[in-house]
C-alpha positions in Angstrom: 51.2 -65.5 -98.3 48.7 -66.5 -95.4 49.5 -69.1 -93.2 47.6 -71.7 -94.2 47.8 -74.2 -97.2 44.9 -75.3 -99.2 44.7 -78.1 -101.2 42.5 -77.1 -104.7 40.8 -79.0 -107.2 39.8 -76.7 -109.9 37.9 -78.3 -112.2 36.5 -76.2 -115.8 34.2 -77.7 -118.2 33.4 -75.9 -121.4 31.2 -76.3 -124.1 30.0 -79.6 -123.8 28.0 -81.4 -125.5 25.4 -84.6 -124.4 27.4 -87.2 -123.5 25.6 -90.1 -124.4 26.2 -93.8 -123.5 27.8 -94.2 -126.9 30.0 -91.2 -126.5 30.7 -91.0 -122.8 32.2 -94.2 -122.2 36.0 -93.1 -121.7 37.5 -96.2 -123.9 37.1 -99.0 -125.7 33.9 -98.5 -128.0 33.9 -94.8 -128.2 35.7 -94.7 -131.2 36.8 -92.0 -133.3 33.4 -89.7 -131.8 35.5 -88.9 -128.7 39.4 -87.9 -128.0 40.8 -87.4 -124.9 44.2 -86.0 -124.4 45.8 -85.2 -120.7 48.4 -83.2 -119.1 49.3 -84.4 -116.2 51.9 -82.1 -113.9 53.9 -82.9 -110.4 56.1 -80.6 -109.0 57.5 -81.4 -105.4 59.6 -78.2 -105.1 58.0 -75.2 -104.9 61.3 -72.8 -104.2 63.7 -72.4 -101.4 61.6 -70.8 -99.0 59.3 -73.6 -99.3 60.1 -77.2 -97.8 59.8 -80.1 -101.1 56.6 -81.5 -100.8 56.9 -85.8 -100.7 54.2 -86.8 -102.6 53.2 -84.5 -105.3 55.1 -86.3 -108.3 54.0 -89.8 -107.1 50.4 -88.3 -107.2 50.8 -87.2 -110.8 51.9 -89.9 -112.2 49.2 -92.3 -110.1 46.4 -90.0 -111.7 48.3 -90.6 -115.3 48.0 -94.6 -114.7 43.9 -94.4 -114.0 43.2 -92.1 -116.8 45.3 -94.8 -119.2 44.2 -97.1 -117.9 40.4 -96.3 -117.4 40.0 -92.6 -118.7 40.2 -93.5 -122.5 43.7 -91.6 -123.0 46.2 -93.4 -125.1 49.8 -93.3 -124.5 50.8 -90.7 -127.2 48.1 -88.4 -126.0 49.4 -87.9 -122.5 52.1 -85.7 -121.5 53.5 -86.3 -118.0 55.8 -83.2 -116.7 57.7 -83.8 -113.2 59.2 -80.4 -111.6 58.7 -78.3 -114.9 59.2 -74.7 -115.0 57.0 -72.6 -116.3 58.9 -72.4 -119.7 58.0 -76.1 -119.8 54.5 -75.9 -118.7 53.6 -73.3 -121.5 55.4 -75.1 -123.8 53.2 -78.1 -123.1 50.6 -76.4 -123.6 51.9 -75.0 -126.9 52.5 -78.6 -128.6 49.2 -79.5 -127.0 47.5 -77.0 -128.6 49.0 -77.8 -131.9 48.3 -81.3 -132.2 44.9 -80.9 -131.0 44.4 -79.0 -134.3 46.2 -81.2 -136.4 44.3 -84.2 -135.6 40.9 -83.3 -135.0 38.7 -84.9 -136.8 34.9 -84.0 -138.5 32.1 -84.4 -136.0 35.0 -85.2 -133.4 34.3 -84.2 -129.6 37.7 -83.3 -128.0 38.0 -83.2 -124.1 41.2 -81.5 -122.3 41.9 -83.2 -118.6 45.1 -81.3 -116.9 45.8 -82.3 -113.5 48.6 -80.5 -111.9 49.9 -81.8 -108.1 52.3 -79.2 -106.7 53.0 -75.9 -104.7 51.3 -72.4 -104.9 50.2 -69.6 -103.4 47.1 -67.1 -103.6 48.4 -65.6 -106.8 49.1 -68.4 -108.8 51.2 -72.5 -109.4 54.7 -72.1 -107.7 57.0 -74.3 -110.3 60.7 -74.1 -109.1 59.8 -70.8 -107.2 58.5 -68.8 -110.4 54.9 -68.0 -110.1 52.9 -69.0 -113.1 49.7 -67.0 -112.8 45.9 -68.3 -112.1 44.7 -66.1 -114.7 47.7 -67.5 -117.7 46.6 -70.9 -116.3 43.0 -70.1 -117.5 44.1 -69.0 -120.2 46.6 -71.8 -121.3 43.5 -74.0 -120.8 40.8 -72.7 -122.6 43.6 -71.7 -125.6 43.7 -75.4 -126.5 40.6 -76.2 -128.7 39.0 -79.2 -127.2 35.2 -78.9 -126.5 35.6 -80.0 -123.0 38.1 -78.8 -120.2 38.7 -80.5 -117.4 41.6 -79.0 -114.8 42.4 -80.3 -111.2 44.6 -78.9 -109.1 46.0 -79.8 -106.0 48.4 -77.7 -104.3 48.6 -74.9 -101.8 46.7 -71.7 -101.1 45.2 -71.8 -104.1 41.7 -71.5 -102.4 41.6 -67.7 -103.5 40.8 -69.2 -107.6 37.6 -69.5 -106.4 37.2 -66.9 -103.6 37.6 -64.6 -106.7 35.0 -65.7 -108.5 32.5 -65.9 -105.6 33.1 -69.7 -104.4 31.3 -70.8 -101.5 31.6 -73.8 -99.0 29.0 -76.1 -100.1 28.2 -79.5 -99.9 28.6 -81.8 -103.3 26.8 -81.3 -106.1 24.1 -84.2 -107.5 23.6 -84.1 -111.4 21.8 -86.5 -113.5 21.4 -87.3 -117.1 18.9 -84.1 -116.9 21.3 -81.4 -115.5 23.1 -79.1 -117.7 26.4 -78.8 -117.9 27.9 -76.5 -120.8 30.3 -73.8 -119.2 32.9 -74.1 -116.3 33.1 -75.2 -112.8 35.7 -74.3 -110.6 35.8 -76.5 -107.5 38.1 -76.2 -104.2 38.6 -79.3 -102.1 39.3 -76.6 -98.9 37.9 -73.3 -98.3 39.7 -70.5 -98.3 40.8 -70.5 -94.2 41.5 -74.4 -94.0 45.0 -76.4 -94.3 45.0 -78.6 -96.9 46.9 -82.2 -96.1 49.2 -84.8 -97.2 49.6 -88.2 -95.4 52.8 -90.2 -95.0 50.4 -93.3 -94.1 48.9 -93.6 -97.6 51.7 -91.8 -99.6 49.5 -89.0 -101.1 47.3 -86.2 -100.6 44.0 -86.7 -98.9 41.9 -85.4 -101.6 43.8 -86.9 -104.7 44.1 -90.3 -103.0 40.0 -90.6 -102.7 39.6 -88.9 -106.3 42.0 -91.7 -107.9 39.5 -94.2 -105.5 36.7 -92.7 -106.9 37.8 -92.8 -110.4 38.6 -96.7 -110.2 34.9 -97.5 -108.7 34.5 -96.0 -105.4 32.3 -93.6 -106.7 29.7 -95.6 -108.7 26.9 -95.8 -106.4 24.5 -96.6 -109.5 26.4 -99.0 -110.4 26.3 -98.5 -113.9 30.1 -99.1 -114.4 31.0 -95.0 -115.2 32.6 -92.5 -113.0 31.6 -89.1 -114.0 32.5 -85.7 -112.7 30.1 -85.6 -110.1 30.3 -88.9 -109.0 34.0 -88.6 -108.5 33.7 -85.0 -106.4 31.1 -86.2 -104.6 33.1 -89.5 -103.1 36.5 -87.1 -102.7 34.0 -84.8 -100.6 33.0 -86.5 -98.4 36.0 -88.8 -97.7 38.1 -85.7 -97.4 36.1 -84.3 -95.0 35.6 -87.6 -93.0 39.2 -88.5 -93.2 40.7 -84.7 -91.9 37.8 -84.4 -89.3 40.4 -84.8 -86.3 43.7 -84.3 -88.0 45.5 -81.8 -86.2 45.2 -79.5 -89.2 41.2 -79.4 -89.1 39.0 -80.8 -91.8 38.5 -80.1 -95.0 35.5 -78.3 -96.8 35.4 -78.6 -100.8 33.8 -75.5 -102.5 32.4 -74.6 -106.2 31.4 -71.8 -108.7 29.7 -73.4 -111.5 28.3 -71.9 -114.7 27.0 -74.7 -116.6 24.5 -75.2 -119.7 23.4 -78.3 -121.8 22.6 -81.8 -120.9 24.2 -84.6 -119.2 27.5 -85.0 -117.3 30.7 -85.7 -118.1 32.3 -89.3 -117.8 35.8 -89.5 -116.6 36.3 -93.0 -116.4 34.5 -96.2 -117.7 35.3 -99.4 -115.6 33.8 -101.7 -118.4 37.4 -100.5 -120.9 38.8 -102.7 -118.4 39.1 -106.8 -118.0 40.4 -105.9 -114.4 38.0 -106.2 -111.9 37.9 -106.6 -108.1 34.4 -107.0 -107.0 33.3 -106.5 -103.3 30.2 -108.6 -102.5 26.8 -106.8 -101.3 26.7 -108.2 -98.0 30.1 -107.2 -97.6 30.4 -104.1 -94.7 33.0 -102.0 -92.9 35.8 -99.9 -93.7 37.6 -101.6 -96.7 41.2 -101.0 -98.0 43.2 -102.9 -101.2 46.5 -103.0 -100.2 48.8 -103.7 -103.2 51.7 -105.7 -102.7 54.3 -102.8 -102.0 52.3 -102.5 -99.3 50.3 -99.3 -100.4 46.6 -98.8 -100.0 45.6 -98.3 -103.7 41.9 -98.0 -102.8 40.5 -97.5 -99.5 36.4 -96.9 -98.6 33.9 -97.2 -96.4 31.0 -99.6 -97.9 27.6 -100.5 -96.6 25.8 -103.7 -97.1 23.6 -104.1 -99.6 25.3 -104.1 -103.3 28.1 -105.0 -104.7 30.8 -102.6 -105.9 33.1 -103.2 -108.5 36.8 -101.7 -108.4 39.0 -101.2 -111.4 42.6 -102.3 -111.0 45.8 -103.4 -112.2 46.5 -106.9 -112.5 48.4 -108.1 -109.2 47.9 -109.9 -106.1 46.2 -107.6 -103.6 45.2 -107.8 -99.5 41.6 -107.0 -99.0 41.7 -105.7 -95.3 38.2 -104.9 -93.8 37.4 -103.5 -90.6 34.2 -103.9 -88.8 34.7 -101.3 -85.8 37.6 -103.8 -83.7 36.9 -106.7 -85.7 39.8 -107.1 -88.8 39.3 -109.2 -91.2 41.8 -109.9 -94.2 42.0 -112.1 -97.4 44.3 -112.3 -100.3 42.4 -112.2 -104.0 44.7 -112.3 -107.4 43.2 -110.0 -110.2 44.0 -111.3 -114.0 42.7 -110.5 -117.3 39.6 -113.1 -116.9 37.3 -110.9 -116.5 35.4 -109.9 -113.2 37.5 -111.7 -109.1 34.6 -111.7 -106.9 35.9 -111.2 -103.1 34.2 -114.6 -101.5 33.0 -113.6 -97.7 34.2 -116.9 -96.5 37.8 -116.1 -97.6 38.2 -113.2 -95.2 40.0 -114.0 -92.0 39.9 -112.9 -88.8 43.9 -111.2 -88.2 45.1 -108.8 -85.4 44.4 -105.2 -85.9 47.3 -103.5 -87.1 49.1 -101.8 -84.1 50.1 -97.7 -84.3 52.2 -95.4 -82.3 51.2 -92.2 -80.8 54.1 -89.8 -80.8 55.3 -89.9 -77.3 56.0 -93.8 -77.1 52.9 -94.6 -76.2 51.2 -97.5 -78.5 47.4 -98.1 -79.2 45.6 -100.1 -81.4 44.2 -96.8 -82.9 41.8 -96.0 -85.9 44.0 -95.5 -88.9 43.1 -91.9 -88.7 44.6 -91.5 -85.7 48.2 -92.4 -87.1 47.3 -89.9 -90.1 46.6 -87.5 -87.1 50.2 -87.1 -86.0 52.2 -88.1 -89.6 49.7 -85.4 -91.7 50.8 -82.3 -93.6 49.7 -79.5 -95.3 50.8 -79.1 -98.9 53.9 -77.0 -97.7 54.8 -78.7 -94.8 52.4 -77.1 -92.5 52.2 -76.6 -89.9 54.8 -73.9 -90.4 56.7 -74.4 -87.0 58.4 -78.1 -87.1 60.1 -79.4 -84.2 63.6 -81.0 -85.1 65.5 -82.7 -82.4 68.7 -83.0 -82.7 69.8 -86.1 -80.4 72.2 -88.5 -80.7 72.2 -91.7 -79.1 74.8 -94.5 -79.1 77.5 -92.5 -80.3 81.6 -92.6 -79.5 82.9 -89.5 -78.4 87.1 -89.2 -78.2 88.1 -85.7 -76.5 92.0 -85.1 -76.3 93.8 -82.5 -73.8 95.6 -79.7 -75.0 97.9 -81.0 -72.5 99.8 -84.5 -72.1 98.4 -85.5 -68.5 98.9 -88.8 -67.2 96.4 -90.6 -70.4 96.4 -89.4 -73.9 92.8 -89.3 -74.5 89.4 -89.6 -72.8 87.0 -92.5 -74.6 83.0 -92.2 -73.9 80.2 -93.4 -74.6 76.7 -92.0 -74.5 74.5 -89.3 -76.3 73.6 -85.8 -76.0 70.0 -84.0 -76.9 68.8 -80.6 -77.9 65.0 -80.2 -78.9 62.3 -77.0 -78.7 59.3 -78.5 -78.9 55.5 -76.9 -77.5 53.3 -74.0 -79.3 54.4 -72.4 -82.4 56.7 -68.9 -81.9 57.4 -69.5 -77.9 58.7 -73.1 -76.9 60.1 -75.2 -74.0 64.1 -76.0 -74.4 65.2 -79.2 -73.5 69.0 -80.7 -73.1 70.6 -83.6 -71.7 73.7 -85.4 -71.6 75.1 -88.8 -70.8 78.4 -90.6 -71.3 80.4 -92.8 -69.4 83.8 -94.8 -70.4 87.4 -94.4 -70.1 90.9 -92.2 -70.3 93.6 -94.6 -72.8 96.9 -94.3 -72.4 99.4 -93.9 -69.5 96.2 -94.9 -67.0 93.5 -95.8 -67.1 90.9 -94.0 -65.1 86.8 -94.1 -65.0 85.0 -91.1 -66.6 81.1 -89.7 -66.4 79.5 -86.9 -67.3 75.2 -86.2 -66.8 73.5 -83.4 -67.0 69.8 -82.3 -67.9 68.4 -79.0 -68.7 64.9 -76.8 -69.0 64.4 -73.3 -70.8 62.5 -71.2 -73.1 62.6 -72.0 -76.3 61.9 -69.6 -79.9 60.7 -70.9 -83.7 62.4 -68.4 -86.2 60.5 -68.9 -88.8 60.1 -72.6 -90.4 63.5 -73.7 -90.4 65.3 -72.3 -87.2 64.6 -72.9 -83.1 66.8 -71.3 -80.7 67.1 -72.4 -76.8 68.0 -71.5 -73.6 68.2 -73.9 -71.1 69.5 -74.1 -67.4 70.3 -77.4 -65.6 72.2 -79.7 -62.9 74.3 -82.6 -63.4 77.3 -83.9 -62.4 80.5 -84.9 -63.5 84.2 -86.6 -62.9 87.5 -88.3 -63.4 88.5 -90.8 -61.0 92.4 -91.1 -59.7 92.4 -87.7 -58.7 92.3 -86.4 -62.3 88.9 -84.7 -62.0 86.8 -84.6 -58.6 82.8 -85.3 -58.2 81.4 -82.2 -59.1 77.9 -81.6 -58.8 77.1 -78.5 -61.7 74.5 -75.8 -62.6 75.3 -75.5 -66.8 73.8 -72.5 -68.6 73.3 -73.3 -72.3 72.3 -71.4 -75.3 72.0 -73.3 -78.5 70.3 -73.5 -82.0 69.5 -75.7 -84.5 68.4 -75.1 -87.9 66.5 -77.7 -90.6 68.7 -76.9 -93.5 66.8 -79.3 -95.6 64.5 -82.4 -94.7 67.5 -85.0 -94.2 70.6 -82.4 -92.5 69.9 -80.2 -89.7 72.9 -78.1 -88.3 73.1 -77.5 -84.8 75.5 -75.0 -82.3 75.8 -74.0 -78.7 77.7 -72.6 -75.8 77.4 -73.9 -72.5 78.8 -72.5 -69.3 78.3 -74.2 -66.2 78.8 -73.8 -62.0 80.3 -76.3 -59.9 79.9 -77.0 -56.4 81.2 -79.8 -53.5 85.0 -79.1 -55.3 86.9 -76.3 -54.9 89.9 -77.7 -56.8 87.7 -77.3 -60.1 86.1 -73.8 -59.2 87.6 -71.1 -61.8 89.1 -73.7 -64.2 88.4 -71.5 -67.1 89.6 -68.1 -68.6 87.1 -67.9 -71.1 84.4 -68.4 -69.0 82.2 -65.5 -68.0 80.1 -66.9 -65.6 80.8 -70.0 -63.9 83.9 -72.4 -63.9 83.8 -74.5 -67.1 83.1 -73.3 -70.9 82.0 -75.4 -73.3 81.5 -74.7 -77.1 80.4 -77.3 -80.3 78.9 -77.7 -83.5 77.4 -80.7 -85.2 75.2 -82.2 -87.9 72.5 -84.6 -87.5 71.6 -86.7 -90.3 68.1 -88.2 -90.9 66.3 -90.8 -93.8 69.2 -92.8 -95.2 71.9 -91.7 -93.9 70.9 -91.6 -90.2 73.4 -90.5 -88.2 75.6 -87.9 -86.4 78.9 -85.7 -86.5 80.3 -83.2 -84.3 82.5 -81.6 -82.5 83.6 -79.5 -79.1 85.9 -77.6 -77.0 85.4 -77.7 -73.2 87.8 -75.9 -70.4 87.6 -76.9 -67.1 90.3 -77.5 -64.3 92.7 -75.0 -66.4 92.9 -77.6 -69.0 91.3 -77.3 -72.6 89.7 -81.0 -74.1 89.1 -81.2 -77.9 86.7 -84.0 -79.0 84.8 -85.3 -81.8 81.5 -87.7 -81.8 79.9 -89.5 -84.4 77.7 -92.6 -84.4 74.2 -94.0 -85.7 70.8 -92.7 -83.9 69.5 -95.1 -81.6 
């Protein structure tokens, strides 16, 4: 497997026949002359060597809503599969197949749309880990007998499905009512060389979030209320490649092999089978999104004055947001079953631009791209090295000695950090420490403890960094229990992303002292130096974010055993 992800829309269209007005539109009137069936796929895991992808289910089932919804296919003739295997999928395909035949009708055109969302490599779909083969996939397509096929796919690495048949990086392709298309098409949304890209920001992945736009109206710059195949890959083209242009994966460049005969195109979705209708105004201009009232961008575009453009949605109450390069503007519209909302210009209002924050700490009132730039990732958690801090912050550590001194047990508070972070395979290490508080007990004496550190640091593999770091701090008991010591620690640790919510960490620290001799060769275990140190821990992230771990440290001939845990600061 290469080292780079691409994101692939395959789409396959096969023996088709003119689509008139009649028979194109995608509901409604078209009557028994056209029926659409769909099998929709999302599959988030892709195996154990591969990290879960976030948004691949969510992405099927948002491309099973507009094809319901605006694509003509009922509710009995869609089949939505989350995280099948690949006895599933060919099973699918199997009932598919078989109720295609059964209810065909005479004269009847039959179109196939399968959309799968999901991990896979050049050879072929990774479902659960098992790969199911480019070439069955064909095959399992064109075995159902509908007179159109339709297939996008969106995962990883699958740029080679076109590579193979001679696919080339190419701008999108125009058709009109005069263009043939009987035969196939494969298309790629990213060549074969290029990362493909999710987004935390808008919940999906680039390409499929601008096809779904597309498919609800984006795309319908004749304005003649259909979306067709062209349309739709024309509008994900060229917001793909706009949107990745400064990602820190690279942009995005679709490409196609098409073999293509007859007349006309083929009409995916027809915004006049819906009484749902959000109409932006012609003089309306400037970057536009529909937020929904989760808070999700269901649509987002760039539009130019001049006409109007009408955008099929679900009824709800939505947030218009339109940017005009600084100036944000922002009005609330509510879409019901009455037929066409018109956005009125005087409703927008001017409101402050939303604020972003640069990794780093460092906020700007940035492009929206620009918080994409540092929250984007490739279809299988590219890029490949991932830095995972392991910090804690706020936490209550409680160390007891080995011993009975004069206090039972030494009470801090404070946080430690271990991080590689920098270029992929060779790394800078990073530690620190800080806690402060105080021994319980017998007496009661001041403790602190600070120390900071700088070393190499190695990524081994996607999951696992190990450091090296060397440092000075300084540290201390007061009432004569431990002297100011200034200290040199040495520290070797590692920490490993066991999944995308628990990341393991160890190390063992050995450390100098200077400016008190009473403290100088206070441990037998240690092989350079006068104090060793050893722990273990687990740092928990999403919802349940917090810390747990443990040490041993022996120093001044007297061995401490503590635990920590807390909530990350």
């Amino acid at each position: 497997m290469t080292p780079h992800r691409l994101l692939t829309t395959l789409c396959v269209a096969l023996a088709a026949v003119p689509a008139a007005p009649s028979a194109a539109r995608a509901a409604g009137d078209a009557g028994p002359s056209l029926h659409r069936y769909a099998l929709v796929v999302g599959s988030n895991g892709g195996g154990a060597a591969r990290e879960r992808l976030r948004y691949a289910g969510s992405d099927a089932a948002t491309v099973a809503a507009v094809l319901q919804q605006l694509g003509g296919v009922g509710q009995p003739d869609l089949a939505l599969l989350n995280d099948p295997d690949a006895a599933a999928l060919d099973r699918a395909f199997d009932e598919l197949s078989q109720r295609v035949r059964g209810e065909r009708k005479r004269g009847q055109r039959i179109e196939l749309l399968v959309y799968y969302s999901g991990h896979s490599d050049e050879a072929g779909l990774l479902l659960g880990g098992a790969r199911y083969d480019y070439g069955r996939l064909r095959q399992r397509i064109r075995a159902v007998p509908a007179d159109v096929h339709i297939a996008v796919v969106d995962s990883c690495a699958s740029g080679s499905f076109t590579r193979a048949k001679g696919g080339r990086r190419a701008p999108p392709f125009l058709q009109d009512s005069s263009n043939q298309v009987a035969g196939f098409a494969f298309l790629s949304s990213s060549s074969a060389d290029e990362d493909a890209q999710e987004s935390d920001r808008i919940g999906a992945s680039f390409f499929t979030y601008f096809f779904v736009a597309a498919l609800r109206g984006a795309a319908d710059r004749n304005r003649d209320g259909r979306i067709t195949l062209s349309e739709a890959y024309q509008f994900s083209y060229e917001h793909t490649l706009g949107r990745t242009q400064n990602t820190a994966h690279g942009p995005q460049h679709p490409a196609y092999e098409m073999h293509l005969s007859g007349t006309g195109d083929v009409v995916i979705t027809d915004l006049r089978s819906t009484e749902s209708v959000l109409v932006l105004p012609a003089a309306l201009r400037g970057r536009v999104a529909i937020v929904d009232p989760s808070g999700r961008v269901a649509v987002e575009l760039t539009k130019e004055a001049g006409e109007p453009l009408s955008l099929a949605l679900p009824d709800a109450t939505y947030t218009v947001r339109v940017d005009r390069g600084g100036d944000e503007l922002a009005a609330t519209v509510v879409l019901h079953r009455e037929g066409k909302v018109e956005l009125a210009q005087d409703a927008l209002q001017r409101v402050a631009p939303e604020r972003t924050t640069r990794r780093g700490g460092a906020d700007a009132e940035d492009d929206a791209d620009d918080a994409d730039d540092d929250r984007e990732r490739d279809r299988d958690g590219k890029p490949w090295f991932r830095r995972y801090d392991f910090g804690f912050g706020g936490g209550l550590r409680v160390e007891r000695p080995a011993v009975r001194r004069d206090f039972d047990a030494l009470v801090t508070l404070g946080g430690t950090s271990r991080k590689v972070h920098g270029s992929p395979i060779v790394g800078v290490a990073e530690t620190a420490d800080l806690a402060m508080g105080l021994t319980v007990g017998d007496n009661t004496h001041f403790a602190y403890d600070a120390s900071f550190g700088f070393g190499p640091g190695v990524f081994l593999g996607e999951t696992l960094q190990v450091g090296a770091t060397i440092g000075f701090g300084f540290s201390g008991i007061t009432g004569g229990v431990l002297d100011f010591a200034w200290k040199l620690p040495t520290e070797i640790f590692a920490v490993l992303h066991l999944t995308s919510e628990v990341h393991p960490m160890a190390y063992v620290r050995q450390s100098y002292l200077f400016s008190s001799g009473a403290r100088q060769s206070g441990s037998s275990h240690a092989r350079w130096g006068d104090v060793a140190e050893a722990g273990a821990g687990i740092r928990f992230t999403g919802r349940l974010d917090g810390f747990l771990y443990g040490r041993v440290r022996e120093l001044a001939s007297a061995r401490y055993w503590g635990i920590g845990l807390g909530a990350i600061l």
